[in-house]
C-alpha positions as a Markdown table, in Angstrom:
| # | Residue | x | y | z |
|---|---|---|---|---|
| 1 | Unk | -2.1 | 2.5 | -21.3 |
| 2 | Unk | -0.1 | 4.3 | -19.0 |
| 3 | Unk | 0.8 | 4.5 | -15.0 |
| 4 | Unk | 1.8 | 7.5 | -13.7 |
| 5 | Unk | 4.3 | 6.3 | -10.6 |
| 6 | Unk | 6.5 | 7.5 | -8.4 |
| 7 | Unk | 9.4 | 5.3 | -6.6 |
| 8 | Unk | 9.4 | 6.2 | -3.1 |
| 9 | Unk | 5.9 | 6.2 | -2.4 |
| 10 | Unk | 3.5 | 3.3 | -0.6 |
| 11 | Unk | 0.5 | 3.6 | -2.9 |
| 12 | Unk | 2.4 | 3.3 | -5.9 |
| 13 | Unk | 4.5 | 0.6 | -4.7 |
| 14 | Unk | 1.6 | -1.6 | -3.9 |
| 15 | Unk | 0.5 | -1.5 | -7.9 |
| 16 | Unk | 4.2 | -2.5 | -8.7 |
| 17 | Unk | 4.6 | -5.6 | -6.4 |
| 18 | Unk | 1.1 | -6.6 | -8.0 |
| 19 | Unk | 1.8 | -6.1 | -11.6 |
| 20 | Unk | 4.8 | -8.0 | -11.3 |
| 21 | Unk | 3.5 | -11.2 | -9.5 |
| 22 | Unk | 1.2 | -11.0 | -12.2 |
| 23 | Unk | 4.0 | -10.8 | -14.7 |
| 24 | Unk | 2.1 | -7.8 | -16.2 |
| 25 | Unk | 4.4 | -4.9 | -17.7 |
| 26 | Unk | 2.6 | -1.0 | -18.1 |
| 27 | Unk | 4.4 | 1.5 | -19.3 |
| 28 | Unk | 5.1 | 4.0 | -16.6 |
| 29 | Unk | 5.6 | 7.9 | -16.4 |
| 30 | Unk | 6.9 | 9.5 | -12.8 |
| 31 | Unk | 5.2 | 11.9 | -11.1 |
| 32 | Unk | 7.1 | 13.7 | -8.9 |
| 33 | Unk | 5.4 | 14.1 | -5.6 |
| 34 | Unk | 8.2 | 16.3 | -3.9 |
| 35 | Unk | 8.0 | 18.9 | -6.8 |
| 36 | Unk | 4.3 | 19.2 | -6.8 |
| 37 | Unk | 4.0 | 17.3 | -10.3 |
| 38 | Unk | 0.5 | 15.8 | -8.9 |
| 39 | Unk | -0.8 | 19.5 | -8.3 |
| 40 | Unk | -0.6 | 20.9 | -11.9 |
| 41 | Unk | -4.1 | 21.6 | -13.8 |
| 42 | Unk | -3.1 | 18.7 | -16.5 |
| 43 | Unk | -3.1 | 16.4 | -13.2 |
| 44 | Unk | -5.4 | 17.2 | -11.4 |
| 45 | Unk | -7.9 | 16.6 | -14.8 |
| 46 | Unk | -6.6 | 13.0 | -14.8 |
| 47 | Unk | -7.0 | 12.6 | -10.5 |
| 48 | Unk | -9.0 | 15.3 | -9.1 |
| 49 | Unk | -7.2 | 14.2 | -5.9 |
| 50 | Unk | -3.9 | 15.0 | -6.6 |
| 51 | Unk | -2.7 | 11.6 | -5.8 |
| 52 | Unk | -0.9 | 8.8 | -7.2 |
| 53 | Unk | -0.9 | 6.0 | -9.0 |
| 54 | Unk | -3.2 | 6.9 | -11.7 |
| 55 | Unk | -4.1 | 4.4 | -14.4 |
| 56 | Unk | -4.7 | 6.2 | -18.2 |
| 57 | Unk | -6.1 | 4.2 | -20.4 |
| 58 | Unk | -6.3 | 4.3 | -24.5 |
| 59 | Unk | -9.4 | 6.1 | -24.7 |
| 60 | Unk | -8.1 | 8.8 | -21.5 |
| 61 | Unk | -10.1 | 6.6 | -18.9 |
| 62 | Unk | -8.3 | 7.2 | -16.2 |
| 63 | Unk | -8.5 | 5.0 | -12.8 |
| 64 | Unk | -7.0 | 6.3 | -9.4 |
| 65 | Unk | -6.3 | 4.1 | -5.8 |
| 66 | Unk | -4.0 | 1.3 | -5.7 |
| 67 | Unk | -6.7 | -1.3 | -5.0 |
| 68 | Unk | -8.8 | -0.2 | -8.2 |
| 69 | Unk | -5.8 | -0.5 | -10.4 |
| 70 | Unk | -5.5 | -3.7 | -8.9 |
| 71 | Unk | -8.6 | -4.8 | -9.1 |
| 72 | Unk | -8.6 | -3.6 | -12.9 |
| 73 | Unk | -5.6 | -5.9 | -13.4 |
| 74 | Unk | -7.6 | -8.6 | -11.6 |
| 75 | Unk | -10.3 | -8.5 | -14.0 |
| 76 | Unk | -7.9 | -8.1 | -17.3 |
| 77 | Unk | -5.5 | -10.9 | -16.1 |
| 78 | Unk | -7.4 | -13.4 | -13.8 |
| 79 | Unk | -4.5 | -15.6 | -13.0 |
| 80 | Unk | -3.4 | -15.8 | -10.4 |
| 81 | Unk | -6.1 | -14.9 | -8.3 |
| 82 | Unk | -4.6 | -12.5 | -6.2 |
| 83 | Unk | -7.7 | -11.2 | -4.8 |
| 84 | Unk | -9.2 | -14.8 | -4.2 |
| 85 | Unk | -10.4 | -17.4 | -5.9 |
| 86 | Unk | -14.1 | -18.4 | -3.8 |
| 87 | Unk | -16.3 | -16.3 | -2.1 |
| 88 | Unk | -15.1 | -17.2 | 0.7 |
| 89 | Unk | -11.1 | -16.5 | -0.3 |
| 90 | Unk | -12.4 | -13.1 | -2.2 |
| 91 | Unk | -14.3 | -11.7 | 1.4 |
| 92 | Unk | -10.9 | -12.5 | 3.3 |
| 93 | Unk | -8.8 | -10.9 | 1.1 |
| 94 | Unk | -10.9 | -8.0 | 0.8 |
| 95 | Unk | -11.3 | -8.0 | 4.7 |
| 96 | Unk | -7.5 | -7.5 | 5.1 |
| 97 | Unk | -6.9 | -5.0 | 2.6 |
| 98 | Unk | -9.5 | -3.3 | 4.0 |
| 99 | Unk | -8.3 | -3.2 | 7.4 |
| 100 | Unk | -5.0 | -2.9 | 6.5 |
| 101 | Unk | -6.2 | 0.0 | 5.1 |
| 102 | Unk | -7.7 | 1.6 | 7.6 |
| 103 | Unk | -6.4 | 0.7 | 11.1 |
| 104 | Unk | -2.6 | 0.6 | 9.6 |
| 105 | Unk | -1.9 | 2.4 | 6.8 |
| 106 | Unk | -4.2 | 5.4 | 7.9 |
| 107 | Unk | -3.2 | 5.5 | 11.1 |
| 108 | Unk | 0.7 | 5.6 | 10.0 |
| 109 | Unk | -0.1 | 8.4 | 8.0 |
| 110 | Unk | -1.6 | 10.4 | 10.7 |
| 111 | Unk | 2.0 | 9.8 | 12.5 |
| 112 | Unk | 3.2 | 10.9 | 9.0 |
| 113 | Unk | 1.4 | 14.1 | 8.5 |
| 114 | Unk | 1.4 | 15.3 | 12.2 |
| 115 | Unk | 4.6 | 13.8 | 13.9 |
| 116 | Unk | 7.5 | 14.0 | 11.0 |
| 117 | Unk | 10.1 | 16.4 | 10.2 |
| 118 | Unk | 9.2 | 16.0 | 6.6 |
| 119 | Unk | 6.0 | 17.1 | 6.5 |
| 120 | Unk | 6.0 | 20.1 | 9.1 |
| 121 | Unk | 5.7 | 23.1 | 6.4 |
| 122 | Unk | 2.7 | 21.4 | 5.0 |
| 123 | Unk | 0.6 | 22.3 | 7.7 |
| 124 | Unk | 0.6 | 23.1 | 12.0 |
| 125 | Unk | 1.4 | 19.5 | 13.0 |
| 126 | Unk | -0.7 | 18.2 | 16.1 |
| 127 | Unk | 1.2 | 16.1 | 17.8 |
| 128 | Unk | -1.4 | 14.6 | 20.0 |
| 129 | Unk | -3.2 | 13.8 | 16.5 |
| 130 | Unk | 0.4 | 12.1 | 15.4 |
| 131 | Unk | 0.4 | 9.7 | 18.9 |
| 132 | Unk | -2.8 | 8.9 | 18.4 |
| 133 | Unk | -1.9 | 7.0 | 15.0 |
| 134 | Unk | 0.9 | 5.8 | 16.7 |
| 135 | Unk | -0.6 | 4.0 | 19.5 |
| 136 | Unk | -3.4 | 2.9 | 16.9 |
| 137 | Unk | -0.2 | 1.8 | 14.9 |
| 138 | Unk | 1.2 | -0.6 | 17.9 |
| 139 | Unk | -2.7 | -1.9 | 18.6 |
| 140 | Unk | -2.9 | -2.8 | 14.9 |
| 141 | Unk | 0.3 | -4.8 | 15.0 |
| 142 | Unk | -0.5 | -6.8 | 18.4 |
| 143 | Unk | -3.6 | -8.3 | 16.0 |
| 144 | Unk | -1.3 | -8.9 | 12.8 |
| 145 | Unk | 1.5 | -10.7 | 14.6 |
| 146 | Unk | -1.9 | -13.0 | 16.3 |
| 147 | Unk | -3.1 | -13.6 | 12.7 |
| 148 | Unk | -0.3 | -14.6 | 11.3 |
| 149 | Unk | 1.1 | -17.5 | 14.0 |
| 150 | Unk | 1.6 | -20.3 | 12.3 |
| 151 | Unk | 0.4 | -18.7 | 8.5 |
| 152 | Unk | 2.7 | -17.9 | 5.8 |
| 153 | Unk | 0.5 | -15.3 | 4.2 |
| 154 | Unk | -2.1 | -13.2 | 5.6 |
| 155 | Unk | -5.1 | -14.1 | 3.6 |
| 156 | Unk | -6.0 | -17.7 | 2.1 |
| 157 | Unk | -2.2 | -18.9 | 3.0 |
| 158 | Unk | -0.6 | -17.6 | -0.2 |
| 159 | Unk | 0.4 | -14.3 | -1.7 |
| 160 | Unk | -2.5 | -12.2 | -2.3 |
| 161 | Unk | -3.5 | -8.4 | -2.6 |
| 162 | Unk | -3.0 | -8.4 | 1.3 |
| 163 | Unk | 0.9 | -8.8 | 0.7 |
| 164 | Unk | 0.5 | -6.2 | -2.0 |
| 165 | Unk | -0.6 | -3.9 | 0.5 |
| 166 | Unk | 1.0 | -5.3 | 4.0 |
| 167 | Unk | 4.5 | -5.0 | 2.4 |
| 168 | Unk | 4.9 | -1.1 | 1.3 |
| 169 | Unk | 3.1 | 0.0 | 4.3 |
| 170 | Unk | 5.2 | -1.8 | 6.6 |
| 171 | Unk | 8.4 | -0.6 | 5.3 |
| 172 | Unk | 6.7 | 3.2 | 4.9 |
| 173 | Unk | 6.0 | 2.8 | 9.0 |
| 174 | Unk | 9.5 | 1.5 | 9.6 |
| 175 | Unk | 11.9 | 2.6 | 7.1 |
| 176 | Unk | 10.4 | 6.4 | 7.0 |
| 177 | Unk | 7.8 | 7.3 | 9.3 |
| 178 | Unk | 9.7 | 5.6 | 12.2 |
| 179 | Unk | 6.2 | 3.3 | 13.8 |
| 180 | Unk | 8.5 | 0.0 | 13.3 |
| 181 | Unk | 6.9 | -3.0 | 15.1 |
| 182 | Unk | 8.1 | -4.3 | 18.5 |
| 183 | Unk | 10.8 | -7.5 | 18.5 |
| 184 | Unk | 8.4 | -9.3 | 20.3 |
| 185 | Unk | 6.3 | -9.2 | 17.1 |
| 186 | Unk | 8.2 | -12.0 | 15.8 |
| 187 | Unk | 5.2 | -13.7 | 13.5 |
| 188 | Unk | 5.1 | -9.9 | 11.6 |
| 189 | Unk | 9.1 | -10.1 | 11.8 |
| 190 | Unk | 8.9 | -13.5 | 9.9 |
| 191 | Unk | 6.5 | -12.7 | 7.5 |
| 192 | Unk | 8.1 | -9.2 | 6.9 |
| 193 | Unk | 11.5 | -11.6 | 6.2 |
| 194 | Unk | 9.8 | -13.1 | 3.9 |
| 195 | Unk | 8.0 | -10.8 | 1.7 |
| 196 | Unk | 11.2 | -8.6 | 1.5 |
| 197 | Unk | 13.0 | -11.8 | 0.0 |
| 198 | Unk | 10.4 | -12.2 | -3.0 |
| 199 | Unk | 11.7 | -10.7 | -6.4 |
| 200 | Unk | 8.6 | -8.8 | -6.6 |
| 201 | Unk | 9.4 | -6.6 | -3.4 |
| 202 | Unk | 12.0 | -4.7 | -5.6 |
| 203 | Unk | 9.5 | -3.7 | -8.6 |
């Protein structure tokens, strides 16, 4: 078994703050996004997407997207339930990945792709495109800071998957991409505080 990683990166990120709450160890091989690595024909057989993480497995299976790596794990290594433990607990957590997902990480990305420095020679940046992910960015994080008054975690008031996701994303937006949330988001500032603290946010 074998994940192909690559340090600066969300996606990636997420499967490392999950493997390690789960105090599961994979041996890892970097793929290095900035030199194209992910484009070569031997890649691109393993991830037709280009993209990373990948998970090999012994037999060459190999298993692409963050949250399907994680949900692998999941499955291999039930404890603890990071994904949930009920029905109900399982549909929440899955609710907030989900929409962490979409209405956050995606729309940071479109701030990424069409409104950074970094990425202008990939293609002709719209910048309209790149403030439409922003103000989708700032909507998103009005309804995060109101979820989490008075919570500890997002989903089923522990760490879950949510964090898994929530965390790298976060610190993509404002570390990198340069969406940060607002002071008066304080519940997401708290939160944010906390997550950072956690051994796990350094794997």
């Amino acid at each position: 078994m074998k994940l192909y990683d690559y340090g600066m990166a969300p996606n990636p990120r997420r499967v490392r703050i999950f493997l390690h709450e789960k105090g599961i160890e994979v041996p890892r091989e970097t793929i290095d996004i900035t030199k194209r690595e992910g484009r070569t024909k031997e890649f691109l057989a393993k991830n037709p997407m280009g993209g990373i993480p990948v998970l090999e497995l012994d037999d060459g299976t190999c298993i692409s997207e963050s949250v399907a790596i994680c949900r692998y794990f999941e499955a291999l290594h039930p404890e603890p339930p990071l994904f949930g433990a009920t029905p109900a607990e399982i549909g929440e957590v899955d609710m907030w990945v989900r929409r962490l997902e979409l209405y956050l990480m995606f729309q940071v990305g479109l701030v990424w792709i069409h409104g950074h420095k970094l990425t202008a020679h990939l293609l002709d940046q719209n910048p309209a495109t790149a403030e439409f992910g922003r103000a989708r960015t700032h909507a998103f994080y009005d309804i995060l800071d109101k979820a989490l008054e008075g919570r500890d975690f997002i989903a089923c008031n522990r760490f879950t998957a949510a964090e898994t996701v929530a965390l790298p994303t976060l610190d993509f937006a404002c570390q990198l991409v340069g969406v940060p949330y607002k002071d008066d988001h304080t519940n997401i500032k708290a939160w944010h505080d906390r997550m950072s603290a956690r051994e796990s946010s350094g794997a």
